[in-house]
C-alpha positions in Angstrom: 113.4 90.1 93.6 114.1 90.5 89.9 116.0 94.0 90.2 119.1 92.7 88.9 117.6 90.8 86.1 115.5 94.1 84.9 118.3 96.0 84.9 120.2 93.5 82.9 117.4 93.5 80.1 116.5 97.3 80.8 120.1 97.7 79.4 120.0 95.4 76.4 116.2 96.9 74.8 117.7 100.7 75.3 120.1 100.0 72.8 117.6 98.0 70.7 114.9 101.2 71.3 118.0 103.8 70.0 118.0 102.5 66.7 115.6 103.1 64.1 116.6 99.8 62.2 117.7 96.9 63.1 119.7 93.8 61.2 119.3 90.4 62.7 122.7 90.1 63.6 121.6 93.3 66.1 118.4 90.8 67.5 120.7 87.7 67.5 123.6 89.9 70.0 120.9 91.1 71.7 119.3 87.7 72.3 123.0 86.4 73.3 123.2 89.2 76.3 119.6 88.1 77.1 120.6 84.8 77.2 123.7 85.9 79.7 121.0 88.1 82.1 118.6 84.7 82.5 121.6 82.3 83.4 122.6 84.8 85.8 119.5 85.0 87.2 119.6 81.3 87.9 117.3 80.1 85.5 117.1 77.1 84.4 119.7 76.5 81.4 116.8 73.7 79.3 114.6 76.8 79.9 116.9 80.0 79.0 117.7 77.5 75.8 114.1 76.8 74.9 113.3 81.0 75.9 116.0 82.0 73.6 115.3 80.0 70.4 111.5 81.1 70.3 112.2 85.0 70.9 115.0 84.6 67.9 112.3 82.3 65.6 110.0 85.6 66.0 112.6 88.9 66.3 114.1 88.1 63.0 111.4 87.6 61.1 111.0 90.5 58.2 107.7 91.8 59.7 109.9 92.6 63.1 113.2 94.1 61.3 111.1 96.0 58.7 108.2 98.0 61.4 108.7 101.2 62.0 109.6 100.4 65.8 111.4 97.2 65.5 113.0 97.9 68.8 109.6 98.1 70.7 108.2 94.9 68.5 111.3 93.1 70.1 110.5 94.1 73.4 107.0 93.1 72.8 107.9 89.7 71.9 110.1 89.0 74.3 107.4 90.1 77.1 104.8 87.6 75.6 107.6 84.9 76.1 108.2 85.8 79.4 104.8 85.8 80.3 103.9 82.0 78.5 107.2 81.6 80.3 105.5 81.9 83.8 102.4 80.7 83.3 100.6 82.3 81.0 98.2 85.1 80.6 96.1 84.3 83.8 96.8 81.6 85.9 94.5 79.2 87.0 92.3 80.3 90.3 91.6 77.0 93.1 89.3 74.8 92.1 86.7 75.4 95.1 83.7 73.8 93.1 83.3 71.0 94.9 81.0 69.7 98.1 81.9 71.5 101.3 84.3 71.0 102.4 87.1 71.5 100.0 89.9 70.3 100.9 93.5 72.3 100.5 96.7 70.3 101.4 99.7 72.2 102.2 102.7 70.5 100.9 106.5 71.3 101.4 110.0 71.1 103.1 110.7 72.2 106.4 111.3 76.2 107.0 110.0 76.9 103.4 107.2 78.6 105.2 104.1 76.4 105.0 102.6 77.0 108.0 102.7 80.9 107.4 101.2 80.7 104.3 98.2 78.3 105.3 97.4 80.9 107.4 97.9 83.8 104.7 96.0 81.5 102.3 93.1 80.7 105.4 93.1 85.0 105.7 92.6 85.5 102.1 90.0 82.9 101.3 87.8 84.7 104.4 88.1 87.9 103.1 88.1 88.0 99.4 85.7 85.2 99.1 83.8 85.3 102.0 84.8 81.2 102.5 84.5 79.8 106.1 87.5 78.3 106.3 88.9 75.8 108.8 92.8 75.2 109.4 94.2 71.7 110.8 97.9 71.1 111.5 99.1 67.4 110.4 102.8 68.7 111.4 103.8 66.2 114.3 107.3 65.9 114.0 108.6 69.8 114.5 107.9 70.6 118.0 104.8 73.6 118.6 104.2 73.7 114.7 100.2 72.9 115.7 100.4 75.5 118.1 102.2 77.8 116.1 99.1 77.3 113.1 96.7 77.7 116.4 98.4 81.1 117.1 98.1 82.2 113.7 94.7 81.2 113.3 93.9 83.3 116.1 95.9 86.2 114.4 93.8 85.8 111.0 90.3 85.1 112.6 90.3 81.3 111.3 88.7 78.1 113.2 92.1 75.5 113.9 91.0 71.7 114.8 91.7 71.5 118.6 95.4 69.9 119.2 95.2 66.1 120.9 98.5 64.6 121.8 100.2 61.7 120.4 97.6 61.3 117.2 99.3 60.5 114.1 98.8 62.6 110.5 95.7 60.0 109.0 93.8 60.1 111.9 94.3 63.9 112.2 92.9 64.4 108.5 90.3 62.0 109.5 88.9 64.1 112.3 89.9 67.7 110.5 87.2 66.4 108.1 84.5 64.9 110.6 84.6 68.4 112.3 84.8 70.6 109.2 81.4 68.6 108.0 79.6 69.4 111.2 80.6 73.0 111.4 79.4 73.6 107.8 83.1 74.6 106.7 83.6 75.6 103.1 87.1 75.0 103.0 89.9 72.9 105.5 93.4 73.7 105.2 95.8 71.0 105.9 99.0 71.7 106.9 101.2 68.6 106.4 104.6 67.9 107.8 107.9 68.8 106.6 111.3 67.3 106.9 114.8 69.0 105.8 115.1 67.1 102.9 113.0 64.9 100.2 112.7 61.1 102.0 110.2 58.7 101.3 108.7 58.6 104.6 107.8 62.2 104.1 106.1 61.3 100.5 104.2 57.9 102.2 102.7 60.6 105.0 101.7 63.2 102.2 100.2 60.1 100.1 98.5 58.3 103.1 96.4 61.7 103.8 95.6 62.4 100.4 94.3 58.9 100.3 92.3 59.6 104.0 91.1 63.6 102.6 91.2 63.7 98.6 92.6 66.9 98.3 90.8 69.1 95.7 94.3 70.9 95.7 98.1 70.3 96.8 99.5 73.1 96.3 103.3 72.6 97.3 105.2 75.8 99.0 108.9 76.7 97.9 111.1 79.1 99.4 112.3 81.1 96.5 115.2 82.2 98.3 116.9 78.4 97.3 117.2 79.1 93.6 117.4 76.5 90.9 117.1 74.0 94.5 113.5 75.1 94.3 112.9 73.6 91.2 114.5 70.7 92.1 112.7 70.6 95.1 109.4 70.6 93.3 110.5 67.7 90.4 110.4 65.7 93.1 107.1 66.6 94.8 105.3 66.5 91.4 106.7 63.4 90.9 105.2 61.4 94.3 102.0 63.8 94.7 99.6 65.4 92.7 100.1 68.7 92.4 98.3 71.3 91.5 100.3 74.5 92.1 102.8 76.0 93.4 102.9 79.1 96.1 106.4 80.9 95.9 107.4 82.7 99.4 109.5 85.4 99.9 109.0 87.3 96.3 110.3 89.9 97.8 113.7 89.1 98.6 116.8 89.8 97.1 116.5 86.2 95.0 117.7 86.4 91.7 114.1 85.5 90.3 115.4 82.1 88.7 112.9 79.7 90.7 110.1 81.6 89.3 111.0 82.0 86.1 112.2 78.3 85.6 109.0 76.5 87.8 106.2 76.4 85.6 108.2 75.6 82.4 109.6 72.7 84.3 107.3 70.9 86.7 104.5 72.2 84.5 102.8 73.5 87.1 101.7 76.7 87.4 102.4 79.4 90.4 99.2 80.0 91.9 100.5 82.5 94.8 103.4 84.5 95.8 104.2 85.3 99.4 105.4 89.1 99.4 105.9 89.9 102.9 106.1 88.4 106.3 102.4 89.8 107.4 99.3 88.0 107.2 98.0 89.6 104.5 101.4 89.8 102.3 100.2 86.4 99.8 99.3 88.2 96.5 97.6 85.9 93.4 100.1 85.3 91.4 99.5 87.2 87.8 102.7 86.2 85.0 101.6 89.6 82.5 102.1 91.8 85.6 105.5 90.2 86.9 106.7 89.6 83.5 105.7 93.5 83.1 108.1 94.8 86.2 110.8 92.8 84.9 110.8 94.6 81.7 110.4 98.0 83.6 106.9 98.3 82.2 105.1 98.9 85.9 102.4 97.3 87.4 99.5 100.0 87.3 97.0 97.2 88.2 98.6 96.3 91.1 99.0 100.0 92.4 95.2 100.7 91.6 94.5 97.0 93.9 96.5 98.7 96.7 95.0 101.9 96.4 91.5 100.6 96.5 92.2 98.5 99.5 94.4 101.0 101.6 92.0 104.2 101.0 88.4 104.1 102.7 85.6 104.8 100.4 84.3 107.6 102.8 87.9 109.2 103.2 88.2 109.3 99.1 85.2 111.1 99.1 86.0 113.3 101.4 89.4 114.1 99.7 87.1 115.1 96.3 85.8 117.0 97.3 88.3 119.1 99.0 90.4 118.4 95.7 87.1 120.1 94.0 87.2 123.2 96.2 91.2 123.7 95.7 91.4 122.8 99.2 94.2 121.0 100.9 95.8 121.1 104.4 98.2 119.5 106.6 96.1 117.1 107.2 95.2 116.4 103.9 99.2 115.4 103.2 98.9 113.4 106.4 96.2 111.9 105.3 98.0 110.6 101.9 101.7 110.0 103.4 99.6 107.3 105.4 98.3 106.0 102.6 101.5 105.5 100.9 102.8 103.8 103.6 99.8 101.7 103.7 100.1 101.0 100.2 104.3 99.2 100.5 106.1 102.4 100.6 107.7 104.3 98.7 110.0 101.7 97.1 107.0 98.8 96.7 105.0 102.1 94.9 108.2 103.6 92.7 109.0 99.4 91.8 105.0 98.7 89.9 105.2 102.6 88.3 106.6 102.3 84.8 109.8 103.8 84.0 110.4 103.9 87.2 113.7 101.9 88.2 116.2 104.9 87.4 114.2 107.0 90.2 114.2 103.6 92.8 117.6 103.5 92.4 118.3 106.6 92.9 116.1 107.0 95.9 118.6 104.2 97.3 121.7 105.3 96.5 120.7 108.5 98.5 119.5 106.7 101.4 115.8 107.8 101.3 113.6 105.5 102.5 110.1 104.7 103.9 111.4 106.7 107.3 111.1 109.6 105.2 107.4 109.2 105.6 107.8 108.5 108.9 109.6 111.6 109.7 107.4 113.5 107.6 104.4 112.0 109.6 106.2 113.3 113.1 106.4 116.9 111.9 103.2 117.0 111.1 101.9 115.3 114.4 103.9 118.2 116.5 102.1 120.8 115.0 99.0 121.7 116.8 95.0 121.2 114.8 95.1 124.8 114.4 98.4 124.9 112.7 98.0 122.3 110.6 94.6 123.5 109.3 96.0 126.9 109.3 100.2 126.5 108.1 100.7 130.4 107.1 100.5 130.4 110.9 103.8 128.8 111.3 106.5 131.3 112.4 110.2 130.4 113.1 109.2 130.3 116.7 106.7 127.3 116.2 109.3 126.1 113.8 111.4 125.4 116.5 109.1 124.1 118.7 107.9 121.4 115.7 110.9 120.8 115.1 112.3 119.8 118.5 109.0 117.9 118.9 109.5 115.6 116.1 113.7 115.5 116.3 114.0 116.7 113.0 116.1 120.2 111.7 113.9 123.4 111.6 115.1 123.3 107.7 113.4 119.9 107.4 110.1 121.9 108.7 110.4 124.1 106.0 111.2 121.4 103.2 108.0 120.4 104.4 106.1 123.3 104.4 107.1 124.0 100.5 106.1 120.8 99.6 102.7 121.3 100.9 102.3 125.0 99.1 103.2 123.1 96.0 100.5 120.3 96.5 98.0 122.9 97.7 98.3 125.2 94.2 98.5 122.2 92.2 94.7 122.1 94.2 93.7 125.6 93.6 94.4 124.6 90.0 92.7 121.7 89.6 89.5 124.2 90.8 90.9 126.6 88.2 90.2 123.7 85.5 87.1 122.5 86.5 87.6 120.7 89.5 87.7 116.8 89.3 87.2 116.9 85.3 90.4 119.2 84.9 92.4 116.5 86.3 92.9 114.6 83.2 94.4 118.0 81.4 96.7 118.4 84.3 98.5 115.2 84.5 98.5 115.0 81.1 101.3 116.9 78.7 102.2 120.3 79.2 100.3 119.7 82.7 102.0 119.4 86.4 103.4 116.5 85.2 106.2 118.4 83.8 105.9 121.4 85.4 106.1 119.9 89.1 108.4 116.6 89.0 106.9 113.8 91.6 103.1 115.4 92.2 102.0 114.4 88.8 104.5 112.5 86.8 108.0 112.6 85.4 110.3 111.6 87.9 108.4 111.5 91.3 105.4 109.2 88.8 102.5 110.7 90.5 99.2 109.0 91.3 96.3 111.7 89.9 93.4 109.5 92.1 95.2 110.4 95.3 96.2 113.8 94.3 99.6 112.6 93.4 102.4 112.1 95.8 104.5 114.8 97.2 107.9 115.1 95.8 110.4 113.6 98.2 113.8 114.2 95.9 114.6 117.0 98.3 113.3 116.1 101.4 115.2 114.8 104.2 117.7 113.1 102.4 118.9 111.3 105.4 119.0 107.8 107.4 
């Protein structure tokens, strides 16, 4: 979502970083091109304005221009901005401490995705809080929306209110609460209707329910796709309801980031959640220091670490230790982590949260390599027999072909393959060499595989040392 805007800035600190000193005039032309890259992300201009004047108050001050990295100290400043710019250092959590149930209202226009995310939200809640959670749709005006949040709250595993005919919104509420109080119910989502545009018989509805439920939180839901119309969009909200918060939806489309940077610093409320995906699970807390990070090009490690921990099986790490201990590592070892890449976004949502990494995303799409790599690296592997993938020195060109016609791919793609694993499987032998697990920190390090092997520890390929790093993909199938 913010690609074009990192790239902008990316530009605009390298020249900053190039120079070992700077003059203020450099900071204040540096500040104007800044200025340029948030406009044309379609952030708010009162914003960009406000942005602007405090990085410039700070950058030309005489302890910036006279450090010994006054580049980097600029960059720093301008990442704390960007950070108080969307929120702050942490935002806010829900307020859940309240008598059961607590009550959530879902608040929006129509098609900015409000149903979907009660039911990401309703997900979330059950599995990383271990809330029983009840959903109710108050949506009577867009034909099969209740059915549609009954569907998906058979999809997530969440309790909907039953669906009676004809009922109006109030009396909905009134009875999503009777039955949420019986069924011991920790927290009831209410989905509330939407129209296509802001009209006061849509704010009366939102108002009479909050009147009947006494939301603990509105939290209103804004397609980020819409641009400065978002923020727009939620002036007027904050104006007739209480908000709360905010949940942004489709964070990762090609949006010029603008609603997100501009929302909090104008409606003052913060963003609480970003959607990131159309699956049920795709609704990610939302954390300013580690978006305000990937803009900058700075990586998200955190984020990679979250995905690892939930994509990898505790047993299967284990497992995988050990082998790593013993120098061991077969085909189905690299199986084993190309799935957990793909698990984990891909290889663009990985190579996007790994610092330094945008030069090697971009490149990876300007030569049309893609997550079908994996998948085609998956398919080779799955034609090959237990045997041969336990034992690959057993691999002749006459089970080449065979793989190869198995998994429509080029015999020479087989061997690309086949390299790539020899590489990963002395990179294991050598970790043994060093000690086994406790040699891993000398060979991703300096001087380690990091530079020697591009993509399995570091450098280009940015390797992940707690899955054994990734396998280098530069020269593999670089095809659609």
């Amino acid at each position: 979502m913010f690609d074009t805007l990192s790239d902008r800035l990316g530009s605009v600190f390298d020249k900053l970083r190039g120079r070992g000193a700077l003059k203020e005039q450099d900071v204040r032309d540096a500040m104007r091109e800044v200025r340029i890259a948030l406009l044309e992300a379609d952030v708010a201009l009162p914003v960009v304005r406000r942005f602007i004047d405090e990085v410039t108050e700070q950058a030309v001050g005489q302890s910036v221009l006279k450090s010994v990295t006054p580049g980097q100290q600029v960059v720093k400043i301008v990442n704390d901005a960007l950070v108080e710019m969307l929120g702050g250092a942490e935002t806010p959590g829900l307020d859940l401490a309240a008598t059961p149930p607590v009550v959530i209202m879902m608040v929006g226009l129509q098609g900015s995705g409000k149903t979907t995310s009660t039911a990401k939200l309703a997900k979330l809640l059950k599995e990383k809080q271990g809330k029983k959670v009840m959903m109710a749709s108050l949506d009577v005006n867009r034909p099969a929306a209740q059915e549609q949040l009954r569907v998906l709250g058979e999809q997530v595993d969440v309790a909907t209110l039953p669906i009676i005919a004809g009922q109006a919104p109030v009396d909905i509420a009134t009875r999503a609460l009777q039955s949420a109080k019986l069924q011991a119910v920790d927290v009831l989502l209410l989905d509330t209707a939407g129209r296509l545009h802001v009209d006061q018989a849509l704010m009366d509805e939102m108002r009479a329910v909050a009147s009947i439920s006494v939301p603990k939180e509105t939290l209103l839901v804004v397609d980020s796709l819409t641009g400065q119309d978002a923020v727009n969009v939620a002036q007027s909200f904050a104006g007739q309801v209480d908000l709360t918060g905010v949940i942004l939806t489709r964070m990762d489309g090609d949006a010029r980031g603008g609603a997100a940077l501009s929302m909090r610093a104008v409606t003052g409320k913060p963003i609480k959640f970003a959607g990131t995906g159309e699956k049920l699970d795709a609704l990610e807390v939302f954390q300013p220091s580690r978006v305000a990070g990937r803009i900058l090009g700075m990586g998200d490690i955190v984020s990679i670490v979250e995905k690892a921990a939930q994509a990898i099986e505790q047993e299967e790490a284990e497992r995988m230790a050990e082998r790593m201990a013993k120098g061991q590592f077969d085909l189905n070892d690299l199986r084993t982590q190309l799935r957990q890449m793909q698990s984990m976004g891909g290889l663009g949502a990985l190579a996007g949260m790994m610092p330094g990494m945008k030069k090697a995303k971009a490149a990876m799409a300007q030569s049309g390599m893609d997550d079908r790599v994996l998948l085609r690296m998956d398919a080779i592997i799955g034609s090959m027999t237990p045997k041969e993938r336990a034992r690959p020195e057993l691999l002749n060109a006459k089970r080449k072909i065979r793989i190869a016609n198995g998994s429509g791919t080029q015999v020479q793609d087989v061997n690309k393959l086949l390299k790539m694993h020899q590489e990963m499987e002395r990179a294991m032998k050598q970790i043994k060499k060093m000690g086994g697990l406790k040699g891993l920190g000398a060979l991703f390090g300096k001087g380690g595989l990091g530079a020697a092997m591009p993509g399995l520890g570091g450098g280009a390929g940015g390797g992940l040392p707690g899955l054994g790093g990734p396998p280098d993909l530069s020269n593999f199938l670089n095809k659609k």
